[in-house]
C-alpha positions as CSV (number, residue, x, y, z in Angstrom):
1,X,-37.6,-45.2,-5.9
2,X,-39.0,-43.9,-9.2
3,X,-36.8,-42.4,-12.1
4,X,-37.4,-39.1,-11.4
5,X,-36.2,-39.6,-7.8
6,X,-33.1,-41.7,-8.5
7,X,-32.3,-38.4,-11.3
8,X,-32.8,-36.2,-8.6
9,X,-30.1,-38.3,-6.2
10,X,-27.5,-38.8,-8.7
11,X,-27.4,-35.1,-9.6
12,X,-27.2,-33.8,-5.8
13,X,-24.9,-36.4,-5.1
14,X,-23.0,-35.6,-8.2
15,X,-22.7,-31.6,-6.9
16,X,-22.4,-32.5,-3.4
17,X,-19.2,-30.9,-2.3
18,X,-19.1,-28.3,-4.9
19,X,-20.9,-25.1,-4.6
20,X,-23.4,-26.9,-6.5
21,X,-24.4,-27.9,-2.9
22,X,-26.5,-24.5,-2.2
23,X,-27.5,-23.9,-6.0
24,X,-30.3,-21.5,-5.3
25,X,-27.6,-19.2,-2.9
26,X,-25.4,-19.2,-6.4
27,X,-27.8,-18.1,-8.3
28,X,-28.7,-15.5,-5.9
29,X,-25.3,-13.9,-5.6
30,X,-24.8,-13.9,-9.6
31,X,-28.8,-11.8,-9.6
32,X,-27.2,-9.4,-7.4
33,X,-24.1,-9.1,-8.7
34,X,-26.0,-7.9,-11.6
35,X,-28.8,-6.0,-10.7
36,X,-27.9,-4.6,-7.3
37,X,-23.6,-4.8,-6.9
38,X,-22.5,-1.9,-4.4
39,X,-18.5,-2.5,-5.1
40,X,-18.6,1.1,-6.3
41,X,-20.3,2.3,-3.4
42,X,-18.2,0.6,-1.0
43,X,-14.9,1.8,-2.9
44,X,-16.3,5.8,-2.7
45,X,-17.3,5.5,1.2
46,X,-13.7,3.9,1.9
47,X,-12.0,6.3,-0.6
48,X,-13.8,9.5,-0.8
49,X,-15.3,9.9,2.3
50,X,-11.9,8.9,4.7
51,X,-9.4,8.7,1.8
52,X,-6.1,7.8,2.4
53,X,-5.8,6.0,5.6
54,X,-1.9,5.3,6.8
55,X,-2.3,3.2,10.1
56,X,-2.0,5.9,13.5
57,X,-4.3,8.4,11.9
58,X,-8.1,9.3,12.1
59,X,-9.1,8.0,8.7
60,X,-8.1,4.4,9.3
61,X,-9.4,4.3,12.6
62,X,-12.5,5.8,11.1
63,X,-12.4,3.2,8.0
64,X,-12.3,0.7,10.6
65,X,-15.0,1.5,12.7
66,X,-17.0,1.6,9.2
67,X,-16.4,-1.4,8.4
68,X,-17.1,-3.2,11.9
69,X,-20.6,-1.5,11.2
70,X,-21.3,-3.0,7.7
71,X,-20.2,-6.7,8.8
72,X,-23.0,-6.5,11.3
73,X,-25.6,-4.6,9.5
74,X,-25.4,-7.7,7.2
75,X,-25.6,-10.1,9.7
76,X,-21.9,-11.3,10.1
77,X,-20.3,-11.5,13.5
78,X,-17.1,-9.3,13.1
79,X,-14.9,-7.5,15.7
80,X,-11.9,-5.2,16.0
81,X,-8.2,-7.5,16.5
82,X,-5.7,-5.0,17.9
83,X,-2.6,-5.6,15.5
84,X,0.1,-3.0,17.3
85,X,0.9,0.7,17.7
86,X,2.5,3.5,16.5
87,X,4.5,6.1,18.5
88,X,2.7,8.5,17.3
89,X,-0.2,9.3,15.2
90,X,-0.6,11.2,11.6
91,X,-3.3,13.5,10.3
92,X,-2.9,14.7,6.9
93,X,-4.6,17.9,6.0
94,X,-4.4,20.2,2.4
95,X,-1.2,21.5,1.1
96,X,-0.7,24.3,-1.2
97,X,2.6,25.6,-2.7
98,X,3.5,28.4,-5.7
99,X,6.5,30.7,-6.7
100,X,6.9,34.2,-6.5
101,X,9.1,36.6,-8.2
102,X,11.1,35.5,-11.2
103,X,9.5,35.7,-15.2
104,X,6.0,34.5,-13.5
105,X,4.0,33.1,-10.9
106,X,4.1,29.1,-10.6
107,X,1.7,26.7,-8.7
108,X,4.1,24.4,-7.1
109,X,3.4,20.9,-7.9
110,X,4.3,18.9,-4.9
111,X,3.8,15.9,-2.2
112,X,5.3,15.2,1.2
113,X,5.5,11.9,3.1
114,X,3.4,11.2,5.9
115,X,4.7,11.6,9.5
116,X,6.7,14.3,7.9
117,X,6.6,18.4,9.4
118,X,4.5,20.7,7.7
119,X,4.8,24.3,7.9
120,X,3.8,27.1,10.5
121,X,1.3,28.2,8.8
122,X,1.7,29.8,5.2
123,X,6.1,30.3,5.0
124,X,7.9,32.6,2.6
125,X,11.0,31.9,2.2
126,X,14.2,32.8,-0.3
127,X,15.4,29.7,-2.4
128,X,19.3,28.1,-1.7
129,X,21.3,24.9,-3.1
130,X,22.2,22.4,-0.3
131,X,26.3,23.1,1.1
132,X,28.3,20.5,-0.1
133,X,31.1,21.3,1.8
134,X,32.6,22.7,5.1
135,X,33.5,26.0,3.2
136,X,30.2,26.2,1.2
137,X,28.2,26.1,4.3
138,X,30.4,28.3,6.1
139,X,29.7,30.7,3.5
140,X,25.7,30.6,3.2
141,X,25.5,29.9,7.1
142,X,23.6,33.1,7.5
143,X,21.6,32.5,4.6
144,X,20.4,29.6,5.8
145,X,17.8,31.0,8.4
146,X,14.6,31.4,6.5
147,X,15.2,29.6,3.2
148,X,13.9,26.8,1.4
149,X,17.1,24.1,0.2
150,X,17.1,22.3,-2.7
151,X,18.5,18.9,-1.9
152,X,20.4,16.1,-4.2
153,X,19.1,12.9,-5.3
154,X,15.7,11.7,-7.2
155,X,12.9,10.9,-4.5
156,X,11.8,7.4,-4.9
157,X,8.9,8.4,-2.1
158,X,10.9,8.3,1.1
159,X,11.6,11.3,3.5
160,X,15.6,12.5,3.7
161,X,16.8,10.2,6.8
162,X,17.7,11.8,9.7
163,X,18.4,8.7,12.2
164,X,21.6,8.5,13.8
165,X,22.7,5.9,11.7
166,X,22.2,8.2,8.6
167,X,23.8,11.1,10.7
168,X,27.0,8.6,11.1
169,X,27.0,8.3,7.4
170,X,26.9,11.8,6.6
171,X,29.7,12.5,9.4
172,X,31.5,9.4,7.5
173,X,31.1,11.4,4.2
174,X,32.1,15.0,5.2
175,X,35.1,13.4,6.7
176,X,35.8,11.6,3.3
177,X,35.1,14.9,1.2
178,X,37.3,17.2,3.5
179,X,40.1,14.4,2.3
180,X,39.2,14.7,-1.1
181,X,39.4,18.8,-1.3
182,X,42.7,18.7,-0.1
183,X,44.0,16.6,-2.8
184,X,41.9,18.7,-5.1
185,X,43.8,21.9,-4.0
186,X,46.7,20.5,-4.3
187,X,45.9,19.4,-7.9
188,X,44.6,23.0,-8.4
189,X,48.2,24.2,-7.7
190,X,50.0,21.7,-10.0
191,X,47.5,23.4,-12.7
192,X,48.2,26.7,-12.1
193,X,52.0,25.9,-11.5
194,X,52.9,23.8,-14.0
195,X,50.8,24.0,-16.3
196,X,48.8,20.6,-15.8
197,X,45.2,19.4,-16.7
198,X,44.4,17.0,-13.8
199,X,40.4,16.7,-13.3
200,X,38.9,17.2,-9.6
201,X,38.4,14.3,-7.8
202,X,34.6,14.5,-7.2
203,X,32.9,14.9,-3.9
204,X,31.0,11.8,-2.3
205,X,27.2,12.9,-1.8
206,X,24.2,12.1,0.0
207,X,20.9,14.8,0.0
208,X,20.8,16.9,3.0
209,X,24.5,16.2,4.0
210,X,24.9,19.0,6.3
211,X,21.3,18.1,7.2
212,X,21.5,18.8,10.9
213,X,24.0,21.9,10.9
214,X,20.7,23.4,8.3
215,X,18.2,22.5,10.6
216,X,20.1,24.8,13.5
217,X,20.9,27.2,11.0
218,X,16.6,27.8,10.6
219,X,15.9,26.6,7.3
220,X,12.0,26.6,6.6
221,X,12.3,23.1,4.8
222,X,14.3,20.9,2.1
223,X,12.9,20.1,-1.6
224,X,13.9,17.3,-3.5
225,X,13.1,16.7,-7.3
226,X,10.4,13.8,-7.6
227,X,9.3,12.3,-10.9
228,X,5.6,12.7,-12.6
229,X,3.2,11.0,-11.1
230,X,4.6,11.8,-7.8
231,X,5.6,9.3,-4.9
232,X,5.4,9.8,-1.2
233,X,5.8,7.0,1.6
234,X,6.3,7.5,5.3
235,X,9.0,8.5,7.4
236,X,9.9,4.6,8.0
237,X,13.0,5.3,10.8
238,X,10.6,7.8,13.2
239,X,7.8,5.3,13.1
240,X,10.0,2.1,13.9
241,X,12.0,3.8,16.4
242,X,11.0,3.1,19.7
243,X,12.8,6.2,21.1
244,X,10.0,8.5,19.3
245,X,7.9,10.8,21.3
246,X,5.6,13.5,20.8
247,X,7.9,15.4,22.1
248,X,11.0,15.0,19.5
249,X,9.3,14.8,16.5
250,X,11.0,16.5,13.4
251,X,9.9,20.3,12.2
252,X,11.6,21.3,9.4
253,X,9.7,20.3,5.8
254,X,10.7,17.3,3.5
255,X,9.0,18.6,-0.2
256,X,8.9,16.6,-3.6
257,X,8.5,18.7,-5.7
258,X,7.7,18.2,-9.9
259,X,11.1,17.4,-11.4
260,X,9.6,20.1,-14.3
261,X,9.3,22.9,-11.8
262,X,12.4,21.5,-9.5
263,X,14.8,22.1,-12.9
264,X,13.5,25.7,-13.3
265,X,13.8,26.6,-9.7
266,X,17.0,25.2,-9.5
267,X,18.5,27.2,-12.4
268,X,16.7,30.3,-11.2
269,X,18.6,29.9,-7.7
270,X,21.9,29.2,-9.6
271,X,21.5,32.4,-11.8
272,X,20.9,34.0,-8.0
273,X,18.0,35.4,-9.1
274,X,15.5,37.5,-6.8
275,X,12.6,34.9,-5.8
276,X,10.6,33.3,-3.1
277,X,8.4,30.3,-2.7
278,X,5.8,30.0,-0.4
279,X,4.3,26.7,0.9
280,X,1.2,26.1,3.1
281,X,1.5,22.3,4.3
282,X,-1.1,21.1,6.9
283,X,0.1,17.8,8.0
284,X,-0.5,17.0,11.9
285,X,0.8,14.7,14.0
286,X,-1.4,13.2,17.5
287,X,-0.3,12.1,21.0
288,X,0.4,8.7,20.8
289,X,0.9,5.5,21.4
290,X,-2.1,4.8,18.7
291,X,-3.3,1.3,18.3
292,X,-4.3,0.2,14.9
293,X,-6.4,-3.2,14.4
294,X,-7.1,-5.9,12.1
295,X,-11.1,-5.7,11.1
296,X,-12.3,-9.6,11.0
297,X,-16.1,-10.9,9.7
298,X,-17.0,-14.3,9.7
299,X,-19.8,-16.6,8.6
300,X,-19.9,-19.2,10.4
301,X,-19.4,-22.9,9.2
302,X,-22.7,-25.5,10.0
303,X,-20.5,-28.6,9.5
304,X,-16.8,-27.3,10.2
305,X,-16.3,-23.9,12.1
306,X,-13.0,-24.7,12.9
307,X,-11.7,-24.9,9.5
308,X,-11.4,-21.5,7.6
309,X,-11.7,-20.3,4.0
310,X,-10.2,-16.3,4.5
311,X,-10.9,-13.4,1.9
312,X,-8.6,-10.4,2.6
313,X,-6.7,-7.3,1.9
314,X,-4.9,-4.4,3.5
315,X,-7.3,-1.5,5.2
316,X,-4.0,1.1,5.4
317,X,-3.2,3.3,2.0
318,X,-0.9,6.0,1.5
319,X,-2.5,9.2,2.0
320,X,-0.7,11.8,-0.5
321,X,-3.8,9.5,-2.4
322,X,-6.8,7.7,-1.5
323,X,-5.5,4.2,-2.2
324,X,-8.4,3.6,-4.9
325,X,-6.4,1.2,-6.2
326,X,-4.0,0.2,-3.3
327,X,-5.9,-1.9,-1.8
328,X,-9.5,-0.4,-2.5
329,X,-9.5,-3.2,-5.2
330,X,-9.2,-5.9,-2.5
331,X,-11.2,-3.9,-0.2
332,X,-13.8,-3.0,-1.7
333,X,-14.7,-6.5,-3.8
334,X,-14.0,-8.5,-0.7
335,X,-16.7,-6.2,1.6
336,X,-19.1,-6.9,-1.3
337,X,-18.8,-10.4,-1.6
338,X,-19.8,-11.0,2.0
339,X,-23.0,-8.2,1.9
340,X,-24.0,-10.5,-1.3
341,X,-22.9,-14.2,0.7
342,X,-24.8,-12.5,3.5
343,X,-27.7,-11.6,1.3
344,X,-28.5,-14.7,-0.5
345,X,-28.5,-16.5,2.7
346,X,-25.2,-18.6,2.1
347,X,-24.8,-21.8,4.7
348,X,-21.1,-22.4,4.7
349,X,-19.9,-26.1,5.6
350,X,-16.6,-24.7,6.9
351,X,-16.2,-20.8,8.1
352,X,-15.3,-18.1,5.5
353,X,-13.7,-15.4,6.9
354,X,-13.1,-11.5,5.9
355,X,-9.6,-9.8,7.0
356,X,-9.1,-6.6,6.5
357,X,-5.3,-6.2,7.8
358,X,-4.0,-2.7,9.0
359,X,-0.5,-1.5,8.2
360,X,1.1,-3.6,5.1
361,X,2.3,-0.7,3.7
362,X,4.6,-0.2,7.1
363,X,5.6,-3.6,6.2
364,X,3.0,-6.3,6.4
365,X,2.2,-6.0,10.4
366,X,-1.3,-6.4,10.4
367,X,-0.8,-9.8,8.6
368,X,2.4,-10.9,11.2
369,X,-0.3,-9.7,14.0
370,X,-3.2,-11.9,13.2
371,X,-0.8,-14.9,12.2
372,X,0.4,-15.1,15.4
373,X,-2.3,-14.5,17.1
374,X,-4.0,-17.7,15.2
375,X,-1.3,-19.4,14.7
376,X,-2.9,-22.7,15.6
377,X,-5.6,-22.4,13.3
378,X,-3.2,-22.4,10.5
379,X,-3.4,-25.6,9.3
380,X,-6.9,-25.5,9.0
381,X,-7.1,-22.9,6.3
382,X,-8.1,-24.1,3.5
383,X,-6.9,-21.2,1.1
384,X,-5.9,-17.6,1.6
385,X,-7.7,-15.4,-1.3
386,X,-5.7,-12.1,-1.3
387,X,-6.2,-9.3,-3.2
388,X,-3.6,-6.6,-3.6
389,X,-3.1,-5.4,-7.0
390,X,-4.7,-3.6,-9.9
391,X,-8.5,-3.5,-10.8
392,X,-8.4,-6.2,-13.2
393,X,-10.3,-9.0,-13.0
394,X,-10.2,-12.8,-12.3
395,X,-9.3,-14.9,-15.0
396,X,-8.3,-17.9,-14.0
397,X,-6.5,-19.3,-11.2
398,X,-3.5,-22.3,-11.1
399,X,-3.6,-24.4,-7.9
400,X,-1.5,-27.9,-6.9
401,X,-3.1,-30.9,-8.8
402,X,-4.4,-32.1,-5.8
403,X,-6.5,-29.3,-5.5
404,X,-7.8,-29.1,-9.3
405,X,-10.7,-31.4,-9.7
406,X,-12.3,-29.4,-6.5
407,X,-11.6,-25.6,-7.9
408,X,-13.1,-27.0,-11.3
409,X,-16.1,-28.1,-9.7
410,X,-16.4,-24.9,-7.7
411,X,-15.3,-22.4,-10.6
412,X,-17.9,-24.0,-12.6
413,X,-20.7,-21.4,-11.9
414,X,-18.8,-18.7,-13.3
415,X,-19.6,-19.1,-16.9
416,X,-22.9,-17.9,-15.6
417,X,-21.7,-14.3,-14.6
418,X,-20.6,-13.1,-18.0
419,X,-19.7,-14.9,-21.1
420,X,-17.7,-12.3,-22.1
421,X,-15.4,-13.1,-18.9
422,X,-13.1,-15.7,-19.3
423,X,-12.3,-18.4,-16.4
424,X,-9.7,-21.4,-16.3
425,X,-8.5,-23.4,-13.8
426,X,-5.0,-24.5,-14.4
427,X,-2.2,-26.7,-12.4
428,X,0.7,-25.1,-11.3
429,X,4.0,-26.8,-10.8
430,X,5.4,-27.3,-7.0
431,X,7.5,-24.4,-5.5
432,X,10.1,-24.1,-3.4
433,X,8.1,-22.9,0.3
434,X,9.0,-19.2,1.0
435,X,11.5,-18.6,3.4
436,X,11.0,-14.9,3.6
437,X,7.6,-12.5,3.2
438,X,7.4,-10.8,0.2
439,X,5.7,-7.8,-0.9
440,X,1.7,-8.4,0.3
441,X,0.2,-9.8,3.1
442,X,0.0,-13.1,1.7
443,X,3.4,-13.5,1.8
444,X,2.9,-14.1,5.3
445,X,1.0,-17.0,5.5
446,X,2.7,-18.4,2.8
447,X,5.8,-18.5,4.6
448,X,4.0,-20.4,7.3
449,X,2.9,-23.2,5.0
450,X,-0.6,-21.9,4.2
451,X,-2.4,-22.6,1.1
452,X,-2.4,-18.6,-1.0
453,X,-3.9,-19.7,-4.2
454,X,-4.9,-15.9,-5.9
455,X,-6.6,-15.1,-9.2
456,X,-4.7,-14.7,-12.0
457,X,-6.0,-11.2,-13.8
458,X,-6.1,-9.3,-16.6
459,X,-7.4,-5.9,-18.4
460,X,-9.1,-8.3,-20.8
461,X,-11.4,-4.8,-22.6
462,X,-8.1,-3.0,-23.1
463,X,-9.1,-0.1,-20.4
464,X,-5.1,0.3,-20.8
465,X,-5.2,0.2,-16.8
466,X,-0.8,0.6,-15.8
467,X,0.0,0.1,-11.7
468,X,2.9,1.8,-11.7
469,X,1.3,5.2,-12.2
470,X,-0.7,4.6,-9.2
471,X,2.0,2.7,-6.7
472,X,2.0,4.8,-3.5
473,X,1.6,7.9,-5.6
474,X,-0.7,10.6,-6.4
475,X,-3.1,9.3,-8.7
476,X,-3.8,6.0,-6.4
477,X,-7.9,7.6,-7.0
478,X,-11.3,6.2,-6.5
479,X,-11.6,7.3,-10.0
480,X,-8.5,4.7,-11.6
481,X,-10.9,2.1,-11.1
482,X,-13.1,0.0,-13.4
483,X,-16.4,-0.5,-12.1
484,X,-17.5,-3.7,-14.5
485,X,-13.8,-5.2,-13.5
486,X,-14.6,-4.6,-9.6
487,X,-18.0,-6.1,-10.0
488,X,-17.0,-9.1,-11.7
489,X,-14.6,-9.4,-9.2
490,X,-16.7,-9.7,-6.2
491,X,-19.1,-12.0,-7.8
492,X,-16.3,-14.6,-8.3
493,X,-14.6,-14.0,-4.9
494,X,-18.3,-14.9,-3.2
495,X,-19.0,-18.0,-5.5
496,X,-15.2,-19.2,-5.2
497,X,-14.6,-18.6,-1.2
498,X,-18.2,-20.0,-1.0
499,X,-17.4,-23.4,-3.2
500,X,-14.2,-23.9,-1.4
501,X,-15.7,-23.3,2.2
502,X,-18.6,-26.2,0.9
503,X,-16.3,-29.6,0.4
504,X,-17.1,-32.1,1.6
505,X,-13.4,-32.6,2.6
506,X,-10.6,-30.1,3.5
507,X,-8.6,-28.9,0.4
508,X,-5.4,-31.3,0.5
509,X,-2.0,-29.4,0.6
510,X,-0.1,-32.4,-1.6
511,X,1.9,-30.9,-4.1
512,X,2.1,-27.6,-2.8
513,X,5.5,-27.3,-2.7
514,X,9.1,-29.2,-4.2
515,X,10.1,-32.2,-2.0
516,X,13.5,-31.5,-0.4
């Protein structure tokens, strides 16, 4: 064997095991990633074309089916994974809102949750404050038919609860206040009487406590004040109750409106002013049960199929958005990272896998689905890389010691993307194994042992990116996102998933977590 030869053998043996072990696919994905990366276009389909995509309505089923088509286009096998059902189904349409009467017109500012009523068409109504008291809604009882009620409390995105259990809490509470006014009139006397100063006891609350009794009485709909940017969720005890039909769903409105405009209106209705709002909310609910599924790609493994390396993140988003952010940011990089693994031809040792998980936003049951559906290919993962966050991008990533010399060797490619991005691979200390899920679908696995080693990010060009002004609200947009961060992003998910599914041995789990 001549020098050149023996050089030759030393260097692929030295790379064997690494991503290092299909160079020219490498190389491929980073020329893509730079001259021909669709992240962007992936995002706007997902985002601007279905928008937001809550699991039991047309857009995610839609979302799904369009992803199913893409894998394959590409050349991976991928298939549908029914994950559950909902009771019913959800179709959000437009909503409009304004103020009539009063100094001057207003364009009402508002959201609504989703499986929530909206109205009969365009509804006119007068404006009243919520009873909180037997005698205060015996006195506006007729006044109630046709109005639109201003509720207590701050929403935090949730509809007002009207389960049974909340309807034994509000019975608990009027029993309690009916308590507390007699002592107050009794105080009232001693101040009149005698002279005294005694304070009222105050009145225990709870928005929408005569809920029901307003809902026979015919109001159009109850408003709630809702901080900038606003928040809406999903009515959580309709979808979860098993006892839901088409047949009993709610019909009276649940607004949030603008805190801004919710202080104005509110004065205006306590000054008993002469005014009207007048809402036009399109949201539609569909014969159910709906199924929702779990969209899964593969490339296969040549050497070992039945171990998995698995990109993911959650399909479902809030629709008062488009979920741009949450999770087009793990949607949208992961999709690209397998069209560029597809394109450049990658030859995985072990499989790599692409999960795109349906409702984690109605609490992580795509995720619970697919884990117990393969639950006895969990100890052959080798990592779970899920994304679920911001648009920022990977910087680094800490892993068990065990694992370190390998995610060096794979990470070492990245330097070649963009010198201006940083990459390091640290060692993180041994935690305590989960006992409960937490707030993402990793959470999940991780409970079940399973390796969910995720990149550590940051807004490294100071785009001044903040998650909590998207979170479930409004401006969750195709346009929050940063298009070089989401490139970037995909590039390293394909060479990473890629190095990991290429060692020569299975990534060891020692060190994971704190011997007990």
């Amino acid at each position: 064997m001549n020098k050149l030869c023996v050089a030759a053998f030393l260097a692929a043996s030295l790379y064997a095991g690494t991503a290092y072990a299909q160079p020219a696919v490498v190389k491929k994905i980073i020329e893509t990633g730079k001259t021909d990366n669709r992240v962007m276009h992936q995002l706007d389909i997902l985002t601007n074309r279905f928008g937001g995509r809550p699991i039991g309505s047309d857009a995610y089923e839609n979302a799904a089916e369009w992803m199913l088509r893409e894998f394959k286009s590409w050349g991976l096998e991928a298939h549908l994974e029914e994950a559950g059902e909902v009771p019913v189904g959800f179709n959000r349409g437009p909503w409009f809102g304004r103020l009539i009467g009063g100094d001057q017109a207003m364009d009402l500012h508002f959201v609504t949750p989703s499986y929530t009523s909206g109205t009969k068409g365009i509804q006119r109504g007068h404006v009243l404050i919520e009873p909180k008291t037997e005698t205060e809604l015996k006195r506006m009882k007729h006044q109630l038919k046709g109005a639109w009620v201003l509720v207590s409390g701050k929403n935090v995105g949730w509809p007002i609860d009207h389960s049974a259990k909340a309807d034994s809490l509000r019975d608990a509470i009027k029993a309690e206040n009916i308590e507390i006014e007699k002592k107050n009139n009794t105080l009232m006397e001693e101040n009149w009487s005698k002279g005294t100063k005694h304070e009222m006891l105050p009145l225990r609350d709870m928005p929408g406590l005569f809920y029901k009794e307003m809902c026979e009485a015919g109001v159009l709909g109850f408003i709630q004040s809702a901080s900038v940017p606003l928040r809406a969720l999903y009515d959580r005890p309709l979808v979860n109750d098993p006892n839901t039909t088409f047949d009993n769903l709610p019909e009276v409105c649940d607004i949030k409106l603008d805190e801004h405009q919710y202080d104005v209106i509110k004065q205006m209705a306590v000054e008993r002013r002469s005014f009207w709002l007048e809402f036009d909310i399109r949201n539609h609910f569909k014969l159910g049960p709906v199924k929702y599924h779990n969209v899964v790609a593969s490339i296969k493994g040549t050497k070992y199929p039945d171990e998995y390396v698995i990109v993911s993140g959650h399909l479902d988003a809030f629709d008062v958005a488009t979920g741009g952010i949450d999770c087009g940011t793990g949607i949208g990089p992961m999709m690209e990272a397998a069209r560029m693994l597809a394109l450049a031809g990658a030859k995985p040792k072990r499989t790599i896998l692409f999960v795109a998980f349906a409702g984690e936003e109605f609490g992580l049951l795509g995720a619970q689905a697919y884990a117990e559906r393969h639950k006895n290919e969990l100890g052959k993962i080798a990592n779970l890389f899920n994304r679920d966050g911001g648009p920022t991008p990977p910087v680094g990533i800490s892993v068990p010691q065990a694992m370190y010399d390998d995610f060096v060797e794979v990470c070492k490619p990245l330097k070649d993307i963009r010198p201006d991005y940083p990459f390091e691979v640290k060692v993180a200390t041994p935690r305590k194994r989960p006992t409960k899920t937490g707030g993402t679908d990793a959470s999940v696995f991780a409970v079940k042992g399973v390796p969910t080693y995720g990149f550590m990010t940051e807004d490294i060009k100071g785009y001044n990116f903040s998650y909590g002004e998207i979170w479930h609200t409004e401006r969750d947009l195709y346009t929050k996102n940063i298009p070089e961060y989401q490139e970037h992003t995909a590039v390293v998910t394909a060479i990473v998933a890629l190095g990991i599914a290429n060692l020569n041995k299975q990534l060891s789990r020692e060190g994971m977590y704190v011997e007990e």
